[in-house]
C-alpha positions as CSV (number, residue, x, y, z in Angstrom):
1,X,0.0,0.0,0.0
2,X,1.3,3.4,-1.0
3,X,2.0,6.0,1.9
4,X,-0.9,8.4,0.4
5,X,-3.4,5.3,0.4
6,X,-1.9,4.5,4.0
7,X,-2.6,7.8,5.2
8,X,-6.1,7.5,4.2
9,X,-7.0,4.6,5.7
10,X,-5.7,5.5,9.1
11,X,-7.9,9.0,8.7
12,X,-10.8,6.6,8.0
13,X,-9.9,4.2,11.3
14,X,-8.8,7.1,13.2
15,X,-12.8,8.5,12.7
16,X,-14.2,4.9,13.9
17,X,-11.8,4.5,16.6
18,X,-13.2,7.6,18.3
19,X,-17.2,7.0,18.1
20,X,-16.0,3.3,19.2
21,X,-14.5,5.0,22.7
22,X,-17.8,7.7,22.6
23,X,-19.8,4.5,23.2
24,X,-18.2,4.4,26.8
25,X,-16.8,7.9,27.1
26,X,-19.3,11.1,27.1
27,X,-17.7,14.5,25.8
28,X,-13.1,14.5,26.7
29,X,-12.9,14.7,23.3
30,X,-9.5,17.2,23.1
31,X,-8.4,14.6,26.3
32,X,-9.0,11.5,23.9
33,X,-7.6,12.8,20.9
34,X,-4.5,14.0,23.1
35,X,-4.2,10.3,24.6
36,X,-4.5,8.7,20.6
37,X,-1.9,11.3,19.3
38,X,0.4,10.3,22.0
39,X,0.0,6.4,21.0
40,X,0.4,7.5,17.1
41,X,3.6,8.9,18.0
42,X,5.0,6.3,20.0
43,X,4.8,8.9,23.7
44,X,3.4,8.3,26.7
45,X,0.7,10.3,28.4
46,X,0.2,11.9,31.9
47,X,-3.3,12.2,33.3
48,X,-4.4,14.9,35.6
49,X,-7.3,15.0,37.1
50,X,-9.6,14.7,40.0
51,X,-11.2,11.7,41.2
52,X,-14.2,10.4,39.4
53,X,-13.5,11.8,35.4
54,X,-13.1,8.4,34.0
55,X,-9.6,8.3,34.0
56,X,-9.0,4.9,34.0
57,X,-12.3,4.1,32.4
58,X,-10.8,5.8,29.2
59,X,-7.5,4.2,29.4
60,X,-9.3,0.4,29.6
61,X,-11.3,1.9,27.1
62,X,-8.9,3.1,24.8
63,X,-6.9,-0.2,25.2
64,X,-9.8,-1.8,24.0
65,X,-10.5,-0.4,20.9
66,X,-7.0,-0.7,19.6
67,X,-6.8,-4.0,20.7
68,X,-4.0,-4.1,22.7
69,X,-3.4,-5.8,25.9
70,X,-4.0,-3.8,29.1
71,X,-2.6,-3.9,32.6
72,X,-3.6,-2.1,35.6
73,X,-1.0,-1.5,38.2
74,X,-2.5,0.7,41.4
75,X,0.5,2.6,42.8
76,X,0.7,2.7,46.9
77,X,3.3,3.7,49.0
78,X,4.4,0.0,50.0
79,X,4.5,-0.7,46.0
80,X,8.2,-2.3,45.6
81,X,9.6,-1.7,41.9
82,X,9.8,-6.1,41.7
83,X,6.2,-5.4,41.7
84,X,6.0,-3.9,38.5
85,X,8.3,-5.3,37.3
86,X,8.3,-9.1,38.3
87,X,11.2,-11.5,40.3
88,X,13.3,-14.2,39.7
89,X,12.4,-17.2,42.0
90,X,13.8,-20.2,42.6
91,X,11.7,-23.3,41.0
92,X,11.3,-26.8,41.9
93,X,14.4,-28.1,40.2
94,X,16.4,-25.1,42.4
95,X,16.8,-22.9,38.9
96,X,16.4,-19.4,38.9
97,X,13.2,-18.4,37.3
98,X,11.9,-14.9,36.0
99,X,7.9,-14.3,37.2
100,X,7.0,-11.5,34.8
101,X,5.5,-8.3,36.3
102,X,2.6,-6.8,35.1
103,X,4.5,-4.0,33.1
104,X,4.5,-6.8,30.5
105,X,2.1,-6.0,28.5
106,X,1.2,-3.3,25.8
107,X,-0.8,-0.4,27.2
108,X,0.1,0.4,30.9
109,X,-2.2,2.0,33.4
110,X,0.1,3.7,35.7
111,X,-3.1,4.4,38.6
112,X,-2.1,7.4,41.3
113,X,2.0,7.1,39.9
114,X,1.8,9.9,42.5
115,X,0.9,7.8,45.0
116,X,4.8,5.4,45.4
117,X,8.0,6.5,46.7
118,X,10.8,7.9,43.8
119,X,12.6,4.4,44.2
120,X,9.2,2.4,42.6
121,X,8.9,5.3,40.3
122,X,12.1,4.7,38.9
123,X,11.5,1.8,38.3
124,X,9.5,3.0,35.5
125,X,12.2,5.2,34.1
126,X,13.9,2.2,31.6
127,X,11.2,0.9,30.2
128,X,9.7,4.1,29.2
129,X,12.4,5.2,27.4
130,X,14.1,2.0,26.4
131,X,11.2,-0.6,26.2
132,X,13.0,-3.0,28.2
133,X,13.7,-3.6,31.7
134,X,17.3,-5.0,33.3
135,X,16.8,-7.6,36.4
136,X,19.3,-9.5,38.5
137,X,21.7,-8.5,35.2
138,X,19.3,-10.2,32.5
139,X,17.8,-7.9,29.5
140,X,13.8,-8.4,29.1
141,X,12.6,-6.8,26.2
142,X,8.7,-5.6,26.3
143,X,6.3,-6.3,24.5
144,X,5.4,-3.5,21.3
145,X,4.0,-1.3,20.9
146,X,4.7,0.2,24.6
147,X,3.1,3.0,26.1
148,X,2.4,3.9,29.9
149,X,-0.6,5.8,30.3
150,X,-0.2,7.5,34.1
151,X,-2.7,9.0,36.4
152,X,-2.6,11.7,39.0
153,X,-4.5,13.5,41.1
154,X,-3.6,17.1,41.7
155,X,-5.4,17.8,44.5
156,X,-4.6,15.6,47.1
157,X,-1.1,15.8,48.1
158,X,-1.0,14.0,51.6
159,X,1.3,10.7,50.9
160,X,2.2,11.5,47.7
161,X,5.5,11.8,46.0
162,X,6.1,14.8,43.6
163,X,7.5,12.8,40.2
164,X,11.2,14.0,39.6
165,X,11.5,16.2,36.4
166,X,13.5,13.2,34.7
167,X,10.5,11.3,34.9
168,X,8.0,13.8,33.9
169,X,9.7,14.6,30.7
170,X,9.5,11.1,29.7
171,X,5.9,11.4,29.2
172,X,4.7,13.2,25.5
173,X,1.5,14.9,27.0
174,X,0.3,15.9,30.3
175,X,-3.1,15.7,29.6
176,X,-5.8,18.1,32.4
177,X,-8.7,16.4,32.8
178,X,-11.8,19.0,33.6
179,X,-15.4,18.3,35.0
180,X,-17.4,17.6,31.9
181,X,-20.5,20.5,30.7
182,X,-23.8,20.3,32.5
183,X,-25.2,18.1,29.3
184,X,-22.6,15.9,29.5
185,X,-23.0,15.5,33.2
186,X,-26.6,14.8,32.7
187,X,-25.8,12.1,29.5
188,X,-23.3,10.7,32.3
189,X,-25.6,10.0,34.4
190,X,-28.2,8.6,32.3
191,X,-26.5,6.4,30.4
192,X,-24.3,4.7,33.8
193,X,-27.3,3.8,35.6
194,X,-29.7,2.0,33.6
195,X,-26.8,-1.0,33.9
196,X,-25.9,-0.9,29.9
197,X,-22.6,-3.0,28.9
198,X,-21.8,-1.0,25.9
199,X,-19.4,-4.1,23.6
200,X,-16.0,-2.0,22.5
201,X,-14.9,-3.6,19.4
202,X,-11.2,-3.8,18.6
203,X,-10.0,-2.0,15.4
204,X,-6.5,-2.6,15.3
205,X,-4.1,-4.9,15.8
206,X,-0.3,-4.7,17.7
207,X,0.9,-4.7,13.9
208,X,-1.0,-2.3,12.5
209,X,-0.2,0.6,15.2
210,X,3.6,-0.1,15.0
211,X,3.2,0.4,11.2
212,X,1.6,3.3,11.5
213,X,3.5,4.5,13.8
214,X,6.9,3.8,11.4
215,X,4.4,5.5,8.8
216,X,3.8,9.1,10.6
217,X,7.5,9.0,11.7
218,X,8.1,8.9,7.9
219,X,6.2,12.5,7.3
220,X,8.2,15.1,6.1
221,X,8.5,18.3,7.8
222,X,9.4,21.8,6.6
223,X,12.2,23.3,7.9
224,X,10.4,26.2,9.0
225,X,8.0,24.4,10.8
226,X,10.9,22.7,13.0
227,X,12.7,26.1,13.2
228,X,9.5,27.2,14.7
229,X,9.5,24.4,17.3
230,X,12.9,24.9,18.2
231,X,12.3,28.5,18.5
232,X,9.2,27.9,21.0
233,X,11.0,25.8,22.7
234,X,14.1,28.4,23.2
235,X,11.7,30.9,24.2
236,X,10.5,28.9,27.4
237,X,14.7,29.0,28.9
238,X,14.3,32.3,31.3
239,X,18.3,32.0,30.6
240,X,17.8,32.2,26.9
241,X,18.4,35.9,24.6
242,X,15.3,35.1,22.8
243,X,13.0,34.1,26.2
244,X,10.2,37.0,26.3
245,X,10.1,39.2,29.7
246,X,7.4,37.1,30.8
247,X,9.6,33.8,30.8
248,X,12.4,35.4,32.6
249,X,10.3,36.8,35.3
250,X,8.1,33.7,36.2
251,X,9.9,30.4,34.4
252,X,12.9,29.1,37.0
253,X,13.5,26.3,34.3
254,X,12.5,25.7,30.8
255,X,12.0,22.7,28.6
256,X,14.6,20.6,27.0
257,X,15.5,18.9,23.2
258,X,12.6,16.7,24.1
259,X,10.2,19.2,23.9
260,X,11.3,19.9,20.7
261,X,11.5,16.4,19.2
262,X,8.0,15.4,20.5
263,X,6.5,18.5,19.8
264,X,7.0,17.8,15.4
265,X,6.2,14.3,16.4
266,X,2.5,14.9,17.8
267,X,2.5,18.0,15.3
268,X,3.0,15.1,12.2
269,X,0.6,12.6,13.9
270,X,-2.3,15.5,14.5
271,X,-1.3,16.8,10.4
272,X,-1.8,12.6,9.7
273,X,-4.7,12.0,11.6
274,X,-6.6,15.1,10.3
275,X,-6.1,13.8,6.7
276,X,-2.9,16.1,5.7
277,X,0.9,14.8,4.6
278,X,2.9,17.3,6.5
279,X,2.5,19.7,9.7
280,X,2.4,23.0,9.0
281,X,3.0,25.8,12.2
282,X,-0.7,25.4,13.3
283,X,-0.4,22.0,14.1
284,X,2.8,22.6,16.0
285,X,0.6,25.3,18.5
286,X,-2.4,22.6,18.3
287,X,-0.1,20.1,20.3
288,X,2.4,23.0,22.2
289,X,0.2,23.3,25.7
290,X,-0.3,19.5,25.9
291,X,4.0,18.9,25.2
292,X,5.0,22.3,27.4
293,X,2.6,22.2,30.4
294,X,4.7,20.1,32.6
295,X,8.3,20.3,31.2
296,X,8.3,24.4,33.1
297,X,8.8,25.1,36.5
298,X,7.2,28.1,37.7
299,X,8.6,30.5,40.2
300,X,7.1,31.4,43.6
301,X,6.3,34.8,41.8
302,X,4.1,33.0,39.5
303,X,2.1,30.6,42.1
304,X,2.1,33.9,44.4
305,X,0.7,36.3,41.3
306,X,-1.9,33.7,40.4
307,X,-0.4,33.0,37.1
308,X,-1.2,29.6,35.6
309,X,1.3,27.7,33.1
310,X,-1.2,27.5,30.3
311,X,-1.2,31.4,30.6
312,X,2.6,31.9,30.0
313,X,2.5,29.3,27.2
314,X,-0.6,30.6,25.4
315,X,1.4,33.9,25.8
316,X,4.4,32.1,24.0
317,X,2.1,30.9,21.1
């Protein structure tokens, strides 16, 4: 099949894929599409939000209608990382034997990653950037495609652990979750209580995703479109010539080469997904707040003025 056809076809599936999720989600359609884009580019995604918006509900749900297998992992502060990861145990003929964890397995629901101490969140740290994991000296590859999908809560910060800025920048998009409308409370409601099973159908297979996911990486991008993400992303360094007043007066630290690098690959899988063969500097702003949000650290001038981060970036774009 020829790129252009390929391109098509995912537009097409892409369109299906997201009634198939509306069956079970109401309304979180930017949250969805932000969760899909960071899957079509290969990212993981960070989930903010309060108790009771479905978080995990669209995770499971999302894993579902690509098909892909699913594990829930429920992070407490006794979590160990061999937890996550799995042991070696001694079997019946005395041989050393690896018990895989449960982060064998293609989509990851990382539940309240807030919620375990740095040493279990590190744990994490390889396998989201390598897609393998090293115990007792042995190399386990996991299974593809990879992603971790992580949850948080930002209110409630008794007995949690803030996540070190090494982790956070491992995840693509942090991804706010808000109360949904009045309407969509009120379909909420109706549609939860009268004991409905809605079937989620898979559309894709393991396969399929990685080969899409070889074809957005093969998109070409203009030079001025990357310019303009490497620009954006210089302008968020408060140490930077080109970083606005703004920046320099409530940033302490901006983002990194990351930024830049996911930011064209989320802008080429929002051009793909939307039916065009290259990003142009519109999709690079569609993606920016999603990629910037939680790569910045805001001053105590900031938190003390009032100022939230999606004002300095919007400010930025």
């Amino acid at each position: 099949m020829s790129d252009v056809a390929a391109v098509k076809q995912l537009v097409s599936k892409y369109k299906d894929l997201q009634q198939e999720i509306k069956k079970v989600i109401v309304g979180q359609d930017e949250v969805v599409e932000q969760v899909l884009l960071s899957i079509f580019s290969g990212g993981h995604a960070l989930l903010i939000g309060v108790p009771g918006l479905a978080k995990t509900l669209l995770v499971h749900t999302v894993a579902e209608a690509l098909g892909l297998n699913f594990k829930r992992i429920q992070f407490t502060p006794d979590l160990m990382p061999s937890d996550i990861l799995g042991a070696e145990i001694l079997d019946e003929n005395r041989q050393f034997k690896f018990i895989k964890g449960p982060i064998f397995s293609n989509i990851i629901l990382a539940d309240e990653i807030n919620r375990t101490p740095p040493k279990t969140q590190a744990a994490l740290l390889e396998a989201m950037q390598e897609r393998m994991v090293t115990i007792a000296g042995h190399n386990y590859k996991l299974d593809q495609p990879y992603f971790v999908l992580a949850t948080q809560n930002p209110i409630e910060q008794e007995g949690t652990y803030p996540l070190p800025e090494a982790q956070l920048d491992r995840f693509m998009f942090a991804i706010i979750l808000d109360y949904p409308s009045f309407d969509e409370e009120v379909d909420v409601v109706k549609t939860t209580t009268i004991g409905a099973n809605p079937t989620i159908n898979p559309l894709f297979t393991a396969e399929e995703i990685l080969d899409y996911q070889k074809l957005i990486q093969k998109v070409p991008v203009a030079d001025n479109v990357i310019e303009y993400a490497v620009t954006l992303v210089g302008k968020t360094r408060p140490k930077s010539d080109a970083a606005p007043e703004i920046v320099k007066k409530y940033i302490d630290w901006g983002a990194g080469p990351r930024a830049s690098q996911n930011l064209i690959l989320s802008a080429k899988s929002y051009a793909v997904l939307h039916g065009k063969f290259s990003p142009d500097i519109e999709d690079v702003q569609k993606v920016a707040l999603g990629i910037l949000r939680h790569r910045l650290i805001k001053n105590y001038k900031a938190e003390a003025e009032g100022l939230s981060m999606e004002q300095i970036i919007k400010s930025l774009l």
